[in-house]
C-alpha atoms as an extended CHARMM CRD file, in Angstrom:
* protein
*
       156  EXT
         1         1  UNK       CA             53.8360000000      -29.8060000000      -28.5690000000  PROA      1               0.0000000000
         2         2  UNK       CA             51.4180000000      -31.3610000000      -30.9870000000  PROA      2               0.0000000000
         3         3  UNK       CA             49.4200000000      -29.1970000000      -33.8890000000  PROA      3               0.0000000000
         4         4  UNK       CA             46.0990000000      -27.8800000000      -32.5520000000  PROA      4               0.0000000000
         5         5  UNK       CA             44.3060000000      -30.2470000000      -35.1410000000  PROA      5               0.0000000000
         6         6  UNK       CA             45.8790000000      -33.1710000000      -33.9460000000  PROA      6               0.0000000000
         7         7  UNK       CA             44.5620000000      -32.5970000000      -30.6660000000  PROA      7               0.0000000000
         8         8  UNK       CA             41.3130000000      -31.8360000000      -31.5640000000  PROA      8               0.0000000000
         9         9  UNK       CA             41.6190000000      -35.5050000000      -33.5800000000  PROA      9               0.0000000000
        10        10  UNK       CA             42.4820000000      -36.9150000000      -30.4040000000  PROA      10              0.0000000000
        11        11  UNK       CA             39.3430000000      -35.6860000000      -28.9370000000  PROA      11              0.0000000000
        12        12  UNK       CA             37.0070000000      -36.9940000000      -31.5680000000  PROA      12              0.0000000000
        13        13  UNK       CA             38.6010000000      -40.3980000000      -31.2580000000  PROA      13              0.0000000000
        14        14  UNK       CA             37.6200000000      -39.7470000000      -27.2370000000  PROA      14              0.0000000000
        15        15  UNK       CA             33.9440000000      -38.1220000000      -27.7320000000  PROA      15              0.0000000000
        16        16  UNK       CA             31.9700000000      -41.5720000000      -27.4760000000  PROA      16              0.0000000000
        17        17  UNK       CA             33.5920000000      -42.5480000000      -24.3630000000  PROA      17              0.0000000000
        18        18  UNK       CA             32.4870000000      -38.6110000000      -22.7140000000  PROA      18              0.0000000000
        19        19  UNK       CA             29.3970000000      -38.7820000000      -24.1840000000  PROA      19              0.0000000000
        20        20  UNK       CA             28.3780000000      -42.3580000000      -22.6240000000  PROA      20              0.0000000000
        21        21  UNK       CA             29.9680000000      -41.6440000000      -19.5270000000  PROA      21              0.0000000000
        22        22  UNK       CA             27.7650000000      -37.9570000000      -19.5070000000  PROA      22              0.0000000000
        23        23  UNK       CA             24.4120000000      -39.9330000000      -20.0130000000  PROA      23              0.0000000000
        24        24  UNK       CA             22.8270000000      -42.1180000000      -17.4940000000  PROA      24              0.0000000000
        25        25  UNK       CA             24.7630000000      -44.2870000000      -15.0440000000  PROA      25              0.0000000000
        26        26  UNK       CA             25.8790000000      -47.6380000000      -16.1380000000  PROA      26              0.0000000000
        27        27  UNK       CA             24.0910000000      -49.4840000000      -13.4910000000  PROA      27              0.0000000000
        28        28  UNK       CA             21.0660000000      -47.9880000000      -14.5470000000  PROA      28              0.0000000000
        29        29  UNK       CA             22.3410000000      -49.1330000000      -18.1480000000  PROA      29              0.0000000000
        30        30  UNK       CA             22.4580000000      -52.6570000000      -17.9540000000  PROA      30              0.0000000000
        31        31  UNK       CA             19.2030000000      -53.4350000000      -20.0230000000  PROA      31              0.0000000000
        32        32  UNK       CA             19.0160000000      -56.8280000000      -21.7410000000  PROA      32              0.0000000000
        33        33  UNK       CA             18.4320000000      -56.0470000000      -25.1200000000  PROA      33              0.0000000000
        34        34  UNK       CA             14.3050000000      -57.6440000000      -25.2830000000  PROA      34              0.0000000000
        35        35  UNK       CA             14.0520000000      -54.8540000000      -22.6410000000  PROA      35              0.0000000000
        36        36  UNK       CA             15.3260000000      -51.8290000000      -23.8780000000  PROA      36              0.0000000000
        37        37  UNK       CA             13.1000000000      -48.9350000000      -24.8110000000  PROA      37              0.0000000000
        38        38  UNK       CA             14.2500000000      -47.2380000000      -27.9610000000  PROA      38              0.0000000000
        39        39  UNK       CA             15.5620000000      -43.5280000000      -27.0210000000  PROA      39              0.0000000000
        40        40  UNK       CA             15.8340000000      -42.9170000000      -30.7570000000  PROA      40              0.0000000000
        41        41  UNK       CA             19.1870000000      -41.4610000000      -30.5820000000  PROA      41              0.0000000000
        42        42  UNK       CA             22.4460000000      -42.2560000000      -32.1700000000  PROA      42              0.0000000000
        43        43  UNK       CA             25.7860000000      -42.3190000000      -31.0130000000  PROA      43              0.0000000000
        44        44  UNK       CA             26.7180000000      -38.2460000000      -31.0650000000  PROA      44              0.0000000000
        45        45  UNK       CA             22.9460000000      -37.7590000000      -29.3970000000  PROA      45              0.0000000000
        46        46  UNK       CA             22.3310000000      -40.6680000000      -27.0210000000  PROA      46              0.0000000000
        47        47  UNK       CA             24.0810000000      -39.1190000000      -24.1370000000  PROA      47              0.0000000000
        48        48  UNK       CA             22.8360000000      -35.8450000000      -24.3220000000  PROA      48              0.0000000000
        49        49  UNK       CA             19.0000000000      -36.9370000000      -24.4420000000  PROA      49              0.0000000000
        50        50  UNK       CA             20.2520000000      -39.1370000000      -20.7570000000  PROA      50              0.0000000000
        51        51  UNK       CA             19.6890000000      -41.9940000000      -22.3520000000  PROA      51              0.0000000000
        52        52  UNK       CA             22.0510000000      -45.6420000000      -22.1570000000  PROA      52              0.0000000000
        53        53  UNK       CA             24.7630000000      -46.1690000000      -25.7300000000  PROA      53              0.0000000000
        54        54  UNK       CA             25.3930000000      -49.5850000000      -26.1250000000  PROA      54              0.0000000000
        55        55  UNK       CA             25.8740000000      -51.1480000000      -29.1810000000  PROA      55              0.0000000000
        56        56  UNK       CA             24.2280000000      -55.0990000000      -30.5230000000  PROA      56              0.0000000000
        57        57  UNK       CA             26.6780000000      -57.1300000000      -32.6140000000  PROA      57              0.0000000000
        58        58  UNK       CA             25.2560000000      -59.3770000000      -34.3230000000  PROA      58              0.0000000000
        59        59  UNK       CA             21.7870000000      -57.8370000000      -33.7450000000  PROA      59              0.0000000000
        60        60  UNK       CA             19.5680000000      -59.7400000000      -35.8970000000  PROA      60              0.0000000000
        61        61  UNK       CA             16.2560000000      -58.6750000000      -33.3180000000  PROA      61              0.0000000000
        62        62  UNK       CA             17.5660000000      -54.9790000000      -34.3620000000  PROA      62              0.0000000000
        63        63  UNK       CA             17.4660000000      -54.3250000000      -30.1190000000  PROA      63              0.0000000000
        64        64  UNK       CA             18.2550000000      -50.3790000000      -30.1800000000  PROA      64              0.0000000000
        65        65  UNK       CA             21.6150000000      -49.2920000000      -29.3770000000  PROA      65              0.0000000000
        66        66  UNK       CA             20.7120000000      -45.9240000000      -27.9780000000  PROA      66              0.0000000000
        67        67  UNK       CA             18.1010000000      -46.6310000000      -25.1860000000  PROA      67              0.0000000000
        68        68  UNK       CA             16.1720000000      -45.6580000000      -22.2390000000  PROA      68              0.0000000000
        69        69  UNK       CA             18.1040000000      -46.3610000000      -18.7050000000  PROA      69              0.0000000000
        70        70  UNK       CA             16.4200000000      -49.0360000000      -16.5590000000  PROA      70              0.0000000000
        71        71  UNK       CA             14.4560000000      -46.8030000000      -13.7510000000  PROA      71              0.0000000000
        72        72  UNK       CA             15.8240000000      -47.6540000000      -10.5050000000  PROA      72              0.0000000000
        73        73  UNK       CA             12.9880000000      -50.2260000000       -8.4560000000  PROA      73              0.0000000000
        74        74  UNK       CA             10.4680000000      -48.0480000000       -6.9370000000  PROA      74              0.0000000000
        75        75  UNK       CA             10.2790000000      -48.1070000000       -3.2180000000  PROA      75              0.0000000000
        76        76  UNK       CA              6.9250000000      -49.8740000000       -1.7860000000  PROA      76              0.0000000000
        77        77  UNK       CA              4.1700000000      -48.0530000000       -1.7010000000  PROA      77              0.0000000000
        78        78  UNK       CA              2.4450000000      -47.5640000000        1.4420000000  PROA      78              0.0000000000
        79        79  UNK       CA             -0.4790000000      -49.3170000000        1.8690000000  PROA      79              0.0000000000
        80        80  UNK       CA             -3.3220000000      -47.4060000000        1.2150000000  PROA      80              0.0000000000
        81        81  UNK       CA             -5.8290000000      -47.1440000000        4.4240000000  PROA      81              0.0000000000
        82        82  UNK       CA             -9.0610000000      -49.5230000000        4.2390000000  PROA      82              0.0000000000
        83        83  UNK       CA            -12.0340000000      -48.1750000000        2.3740000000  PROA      83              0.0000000000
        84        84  UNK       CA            -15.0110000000      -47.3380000000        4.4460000000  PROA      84              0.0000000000
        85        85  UNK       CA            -18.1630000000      -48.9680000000        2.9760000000  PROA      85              0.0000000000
        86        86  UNK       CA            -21.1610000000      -46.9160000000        1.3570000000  PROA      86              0.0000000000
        87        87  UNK       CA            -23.3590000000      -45.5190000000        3.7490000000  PROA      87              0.0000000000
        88        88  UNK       CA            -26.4490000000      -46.9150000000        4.3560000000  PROA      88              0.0000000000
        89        89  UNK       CA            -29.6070000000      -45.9180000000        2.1330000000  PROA      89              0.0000000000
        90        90  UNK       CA            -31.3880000000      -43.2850000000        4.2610000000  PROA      90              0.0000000000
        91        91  UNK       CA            -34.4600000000      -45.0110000000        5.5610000000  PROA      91              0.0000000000
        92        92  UNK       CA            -37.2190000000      -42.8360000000        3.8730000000  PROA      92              0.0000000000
        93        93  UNK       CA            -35.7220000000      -43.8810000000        0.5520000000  PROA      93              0.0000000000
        94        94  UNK       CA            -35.8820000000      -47.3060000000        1.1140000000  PROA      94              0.0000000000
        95        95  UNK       CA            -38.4490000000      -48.2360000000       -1.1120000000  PROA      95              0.0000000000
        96        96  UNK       CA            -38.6390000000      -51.0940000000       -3.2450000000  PROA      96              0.0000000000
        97        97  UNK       CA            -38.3770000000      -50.5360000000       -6.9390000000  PROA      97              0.0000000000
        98        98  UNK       CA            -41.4570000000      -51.1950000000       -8.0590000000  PROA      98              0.0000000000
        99        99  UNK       CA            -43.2070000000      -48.8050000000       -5.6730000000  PROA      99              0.0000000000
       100       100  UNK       CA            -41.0020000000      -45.7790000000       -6.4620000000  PROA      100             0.0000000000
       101       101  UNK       CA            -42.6800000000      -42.3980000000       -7.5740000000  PROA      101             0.0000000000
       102       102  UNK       CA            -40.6840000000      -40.6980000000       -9.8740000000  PROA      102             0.0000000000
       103       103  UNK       CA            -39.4000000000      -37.0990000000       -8.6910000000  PROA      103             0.0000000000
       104       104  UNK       CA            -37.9620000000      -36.4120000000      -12.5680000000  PROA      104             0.0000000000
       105       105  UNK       CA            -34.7610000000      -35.1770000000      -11.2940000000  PROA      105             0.0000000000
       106       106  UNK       CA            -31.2030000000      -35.6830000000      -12.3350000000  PROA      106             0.0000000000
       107       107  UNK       CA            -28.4630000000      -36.9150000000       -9.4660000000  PROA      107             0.0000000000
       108       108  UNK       CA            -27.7490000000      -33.0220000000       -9.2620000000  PROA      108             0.0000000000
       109       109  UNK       CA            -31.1130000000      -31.5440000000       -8.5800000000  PROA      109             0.0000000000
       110       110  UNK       CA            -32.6450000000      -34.7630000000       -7.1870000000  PROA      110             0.0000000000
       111       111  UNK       CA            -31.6930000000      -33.4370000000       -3.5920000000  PROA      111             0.0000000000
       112       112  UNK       CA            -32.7220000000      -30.2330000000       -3.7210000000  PROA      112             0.0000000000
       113       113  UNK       CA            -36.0020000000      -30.9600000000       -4.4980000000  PROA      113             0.0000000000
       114       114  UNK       CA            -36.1920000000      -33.3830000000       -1.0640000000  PROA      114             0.0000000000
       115       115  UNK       CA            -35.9360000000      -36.6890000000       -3.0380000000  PROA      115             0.0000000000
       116       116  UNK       CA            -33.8370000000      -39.9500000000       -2.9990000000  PROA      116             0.0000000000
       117       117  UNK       CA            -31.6340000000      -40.3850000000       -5.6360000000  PROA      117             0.0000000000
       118       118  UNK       CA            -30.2830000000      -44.4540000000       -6.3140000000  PROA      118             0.0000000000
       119       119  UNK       CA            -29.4330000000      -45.7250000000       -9.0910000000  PROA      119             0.0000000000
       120       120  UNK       CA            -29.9070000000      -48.6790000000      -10.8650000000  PROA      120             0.0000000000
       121       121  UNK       CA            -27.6340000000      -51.2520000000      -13.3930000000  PROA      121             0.0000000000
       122       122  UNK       CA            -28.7570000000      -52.3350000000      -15.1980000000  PROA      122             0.0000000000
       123       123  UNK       CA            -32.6060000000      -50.4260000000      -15.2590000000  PROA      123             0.0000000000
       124       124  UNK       CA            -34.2320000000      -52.8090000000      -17.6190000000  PROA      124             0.0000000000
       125       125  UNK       CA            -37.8690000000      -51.6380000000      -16.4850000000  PROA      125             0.0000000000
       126       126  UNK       CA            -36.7460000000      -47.6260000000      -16.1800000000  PROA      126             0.0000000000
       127       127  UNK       CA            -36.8560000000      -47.6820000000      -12.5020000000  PROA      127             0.0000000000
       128       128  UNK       CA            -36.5220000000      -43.6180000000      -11.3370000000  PROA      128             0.0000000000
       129       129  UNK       CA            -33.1510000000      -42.9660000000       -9.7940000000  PROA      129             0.0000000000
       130       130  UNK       CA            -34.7620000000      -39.9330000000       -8.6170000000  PROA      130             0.0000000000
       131       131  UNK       CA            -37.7850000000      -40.4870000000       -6.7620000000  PROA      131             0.0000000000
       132       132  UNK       CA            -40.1570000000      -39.6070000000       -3.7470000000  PROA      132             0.0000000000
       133       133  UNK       CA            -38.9520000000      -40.5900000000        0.0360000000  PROA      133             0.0000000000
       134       134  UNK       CA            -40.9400000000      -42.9360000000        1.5740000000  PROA      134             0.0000000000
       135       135  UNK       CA            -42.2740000000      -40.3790000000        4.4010000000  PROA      135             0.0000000000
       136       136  UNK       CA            -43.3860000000      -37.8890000000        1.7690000000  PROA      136             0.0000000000
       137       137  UNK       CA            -46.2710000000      -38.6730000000       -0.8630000000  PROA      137             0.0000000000
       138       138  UNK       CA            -46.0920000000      -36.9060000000       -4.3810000000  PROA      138             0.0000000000
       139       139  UNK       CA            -48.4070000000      -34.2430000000       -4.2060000000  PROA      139             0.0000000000
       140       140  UNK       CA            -49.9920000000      -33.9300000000       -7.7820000000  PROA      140             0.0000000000
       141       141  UNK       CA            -49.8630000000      -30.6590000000       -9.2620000000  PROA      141             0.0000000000
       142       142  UNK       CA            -52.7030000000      -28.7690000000       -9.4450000000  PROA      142             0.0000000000
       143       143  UNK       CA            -54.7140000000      -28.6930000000      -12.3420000000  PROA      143             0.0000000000
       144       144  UNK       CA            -56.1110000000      -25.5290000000      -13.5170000000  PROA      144             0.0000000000
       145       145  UNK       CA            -59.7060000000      -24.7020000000      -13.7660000000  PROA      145             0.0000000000
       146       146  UNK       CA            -61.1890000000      -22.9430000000      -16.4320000000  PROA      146             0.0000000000
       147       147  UNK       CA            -62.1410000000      -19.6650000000      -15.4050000000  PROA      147             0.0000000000
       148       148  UNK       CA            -66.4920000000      -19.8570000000      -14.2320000000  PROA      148             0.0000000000
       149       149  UNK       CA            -68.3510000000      -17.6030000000      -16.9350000000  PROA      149             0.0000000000
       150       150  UNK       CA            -69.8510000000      -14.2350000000      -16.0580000000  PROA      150             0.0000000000
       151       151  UNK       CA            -73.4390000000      -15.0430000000      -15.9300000000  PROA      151             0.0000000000
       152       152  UNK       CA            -75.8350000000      -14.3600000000      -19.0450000000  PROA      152             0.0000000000
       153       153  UNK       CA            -77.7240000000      -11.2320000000      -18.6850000000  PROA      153             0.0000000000
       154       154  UNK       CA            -81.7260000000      -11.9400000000      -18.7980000000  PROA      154             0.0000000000
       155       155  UNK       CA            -83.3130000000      -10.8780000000      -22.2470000000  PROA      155             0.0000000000
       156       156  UNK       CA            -84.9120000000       -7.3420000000      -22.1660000000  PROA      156             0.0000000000
């Protein structure tokens, strides 16, 4: 029977093999070398980070030796289902640009206070996006007026 350190030589001399064969699969490894994605490993680490071993000689593109394994080809996506279109502007906020009446809201409060809210891109003449249906007319708010005076007493 050999010495225990000549056996443990023997397995050095062996360790590359394991350690390739204990990383990815070698269909998975055959990577042409423009293609290969650097796993940044060398020859003791490759395997363990699953990554492909396989060394470039001559290699004057410097392709990387340790590398990522080629993904197997994704299956086809199914085909997403057809977009509906937009819905239709609501007919009491289809009003043309230039007669909209601002309703100074943003798109998050321009609902809630019973307006339309469309945008426009580009806005070169600042068109509201929020802005009065066309069934409703801005009611102004009301101006205050001054309080009348109590009236002047007559002289004594």
């Amino acid at each position: 029977q050999p010495p225990l350190t000549t056996c443990v030589m023997r397995l050095w001399a062996f360790a590359p093999v394991l350690l390739s064969t204990a990383g990815a699969s070698k269909d998975t490894c055959s990577v042409a070398g423009p293609d290969r994605q650097d796993c940044h490993g060398d020859e003791s680490t490759c395997a363990g980070l699953g990554c492909c071993w396989g060394p470039v000689d001559p290699n004057p593109d410097n392709y990387p030796w340790c590398f990522y394994a080629s993904a197997p080809a994704p299956a086809p996506s199914p085909t997403p289902p057809p977009t509906s279109p937009s819905p239709p502007t609501p007919p009491l906020c289809d009003i043309s640009e230039g007669a909209r009446q601002d309703c100074f809201g943003d798109e998050s409060s321009c609902a809630g206070l019973g307006c339309c809210w469309l945008p426009v891109d580009p806005n070169p003449d600042n068109v509201p996006w929020c802005f009065h249906t066309g069934g409703s007319t801005p009611t102004p708010a009301p101006v205050p007026t001054p309080p009348t005076p109590p009236p002047t007493p007559p002289p004594t």
